[in-house]
LOMILUM-506422 format. One record per residue: residue in one letter; x, y, z of N, C-alpha, C in turn. Coordinates in pm, 1 decimal. Layout:
BEGIN
A/X/Y/Z/X/Y/Z/X/Y/Z
...
***
This chain:
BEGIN
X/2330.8/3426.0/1240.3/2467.2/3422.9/1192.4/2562.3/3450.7/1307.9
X/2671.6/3376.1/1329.0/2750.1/3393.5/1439.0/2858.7/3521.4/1350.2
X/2825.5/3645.1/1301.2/2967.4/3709.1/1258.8/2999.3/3756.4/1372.7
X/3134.3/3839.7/1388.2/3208.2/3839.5/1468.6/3154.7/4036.1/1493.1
X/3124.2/4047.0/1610.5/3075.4/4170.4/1670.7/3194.8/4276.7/1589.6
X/3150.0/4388.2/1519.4/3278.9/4510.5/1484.4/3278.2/4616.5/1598.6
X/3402.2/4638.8/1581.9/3432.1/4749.9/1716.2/3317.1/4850.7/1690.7
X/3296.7/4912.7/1540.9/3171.5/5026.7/1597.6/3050.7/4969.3/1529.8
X/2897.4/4954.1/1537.9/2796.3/4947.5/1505.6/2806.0/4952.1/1386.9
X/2687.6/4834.4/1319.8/2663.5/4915.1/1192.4/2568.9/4790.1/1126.4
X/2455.1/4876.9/1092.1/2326.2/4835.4/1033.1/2337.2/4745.0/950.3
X/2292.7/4631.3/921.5/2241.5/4583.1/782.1/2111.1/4548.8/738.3
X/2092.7/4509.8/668.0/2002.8/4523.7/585.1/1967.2/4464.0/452.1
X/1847.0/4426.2/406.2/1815.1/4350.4/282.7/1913.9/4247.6/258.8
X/1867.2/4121.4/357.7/1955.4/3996.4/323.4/1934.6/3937.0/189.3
X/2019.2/3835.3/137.7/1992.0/3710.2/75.2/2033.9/3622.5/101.2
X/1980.3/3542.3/50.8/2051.5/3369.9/111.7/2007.9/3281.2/-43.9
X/2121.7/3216.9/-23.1/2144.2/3100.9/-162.9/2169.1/2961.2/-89.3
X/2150.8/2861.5/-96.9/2197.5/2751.0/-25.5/2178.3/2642.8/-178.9
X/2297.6/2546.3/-155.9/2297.5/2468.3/-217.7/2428.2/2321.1/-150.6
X/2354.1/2207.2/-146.8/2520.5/2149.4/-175.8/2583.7/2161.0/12.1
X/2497.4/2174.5/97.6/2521.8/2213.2/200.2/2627.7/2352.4/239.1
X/2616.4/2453.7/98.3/2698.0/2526.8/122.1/2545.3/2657.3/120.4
X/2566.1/2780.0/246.8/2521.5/2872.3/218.7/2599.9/2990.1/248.9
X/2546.3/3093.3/128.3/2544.0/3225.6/114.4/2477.5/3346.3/190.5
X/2505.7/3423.5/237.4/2413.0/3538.6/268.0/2486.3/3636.4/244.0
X/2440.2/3729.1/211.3/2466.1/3859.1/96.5/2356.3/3990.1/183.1
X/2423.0/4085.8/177.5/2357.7/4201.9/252.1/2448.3/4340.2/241.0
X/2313.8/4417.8/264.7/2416.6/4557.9/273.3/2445.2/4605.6/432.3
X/2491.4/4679.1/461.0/2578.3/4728.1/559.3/2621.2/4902.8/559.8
X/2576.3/4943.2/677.8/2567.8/5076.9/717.2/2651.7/5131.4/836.7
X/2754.1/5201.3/803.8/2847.1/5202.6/957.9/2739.8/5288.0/1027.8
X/2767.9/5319.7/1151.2/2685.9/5412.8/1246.3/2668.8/5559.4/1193.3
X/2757.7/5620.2/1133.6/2785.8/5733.5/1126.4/2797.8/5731.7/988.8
X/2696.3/5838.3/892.8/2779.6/5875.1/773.1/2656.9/5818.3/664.5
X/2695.6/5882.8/533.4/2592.5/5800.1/439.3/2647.1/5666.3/378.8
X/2763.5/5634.2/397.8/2814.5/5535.3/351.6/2778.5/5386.2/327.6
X/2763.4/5317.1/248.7/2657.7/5196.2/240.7/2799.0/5068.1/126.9
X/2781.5/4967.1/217.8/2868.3/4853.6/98.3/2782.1/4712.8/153.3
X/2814.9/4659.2/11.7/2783.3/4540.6/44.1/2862.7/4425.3/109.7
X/2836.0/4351.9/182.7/2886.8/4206.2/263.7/2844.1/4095.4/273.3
X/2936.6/4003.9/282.9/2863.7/3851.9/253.8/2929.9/3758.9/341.1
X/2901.3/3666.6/391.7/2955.1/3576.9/475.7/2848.6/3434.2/431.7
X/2932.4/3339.4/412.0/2980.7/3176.9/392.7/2975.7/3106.6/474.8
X/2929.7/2995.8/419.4/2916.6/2815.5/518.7/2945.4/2700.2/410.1
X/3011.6/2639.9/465.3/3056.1/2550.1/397.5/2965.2/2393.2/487.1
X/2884.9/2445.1/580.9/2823.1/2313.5/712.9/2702.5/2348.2/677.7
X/2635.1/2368.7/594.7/2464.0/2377.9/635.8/2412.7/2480.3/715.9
X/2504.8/2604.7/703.3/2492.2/2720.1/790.3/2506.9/2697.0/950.8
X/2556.9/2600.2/965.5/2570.3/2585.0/1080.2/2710.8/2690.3/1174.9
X/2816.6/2713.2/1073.5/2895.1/2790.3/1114.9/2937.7/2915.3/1012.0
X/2961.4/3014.6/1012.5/2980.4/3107.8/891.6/3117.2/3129.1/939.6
X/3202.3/3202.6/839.9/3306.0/3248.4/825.3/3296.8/3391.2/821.7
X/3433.7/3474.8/797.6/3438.1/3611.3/836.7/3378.3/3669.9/793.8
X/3300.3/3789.7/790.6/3240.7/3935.1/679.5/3344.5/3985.4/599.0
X/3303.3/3941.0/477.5/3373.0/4034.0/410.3/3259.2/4150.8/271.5
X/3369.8/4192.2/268.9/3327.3/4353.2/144.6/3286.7/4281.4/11.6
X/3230.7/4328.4/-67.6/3168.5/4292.3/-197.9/3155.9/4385.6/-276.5
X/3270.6/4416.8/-352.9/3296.1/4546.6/-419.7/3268.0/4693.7/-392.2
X/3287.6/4816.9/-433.2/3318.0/4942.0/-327.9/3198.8/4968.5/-260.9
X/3259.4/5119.0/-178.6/3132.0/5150.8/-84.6/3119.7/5246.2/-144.7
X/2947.0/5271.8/-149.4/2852.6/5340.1/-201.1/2844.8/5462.6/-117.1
X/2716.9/5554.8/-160.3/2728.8/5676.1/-100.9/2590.0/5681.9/-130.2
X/2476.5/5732.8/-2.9/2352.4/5759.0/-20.3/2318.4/5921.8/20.0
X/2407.8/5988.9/-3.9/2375.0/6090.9/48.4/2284.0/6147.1/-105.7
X/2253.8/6107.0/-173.5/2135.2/6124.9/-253.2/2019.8/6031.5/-294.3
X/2035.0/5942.5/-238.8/1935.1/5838.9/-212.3/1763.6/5850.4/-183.7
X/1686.1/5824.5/-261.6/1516.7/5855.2/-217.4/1504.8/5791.5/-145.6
X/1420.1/5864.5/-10.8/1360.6/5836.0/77.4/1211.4/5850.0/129.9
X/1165.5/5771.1/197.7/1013.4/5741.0/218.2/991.2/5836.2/295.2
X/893.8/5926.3/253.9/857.3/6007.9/398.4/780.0/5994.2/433.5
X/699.1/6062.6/558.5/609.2/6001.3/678.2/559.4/6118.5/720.9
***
């Protein structure tokens, strides 16, 4: 995906992708660097994925500071 680098870091995670119609979807969550904070984002093609459009938000940001985690 060509998105556009954000001034600070930040993780994503668990893609999806929909394609149809030469149009695709990808859908993912997103983790700033710092913090438990978690939202979802999605970015668009209207070319066969050949070019995507901006990141944007996909309703509010979440909070994992109680979230189960795998331990090791």
């Amino acid at each position: 995906m060509n998105v556009n680098t954000p001034r600070r870091p930040r993780d994503r995670f668990t893609p999806g992708v929909a394609a149809y119609g030469g149009a695709v979807l990808v859908i993912y969550g997103a983790r700033k660097d710092v913090g438990p904070r978690v939202s979802m984002r999605y970015v668009t093609s209207a070319e066969d994925g050949v070019t995507f459009g901006r990141e944007r938000r996909l309703g509010r940001t979440g909070d994992l500071t109680c979230a189960a985690t795998a331990g090791g």
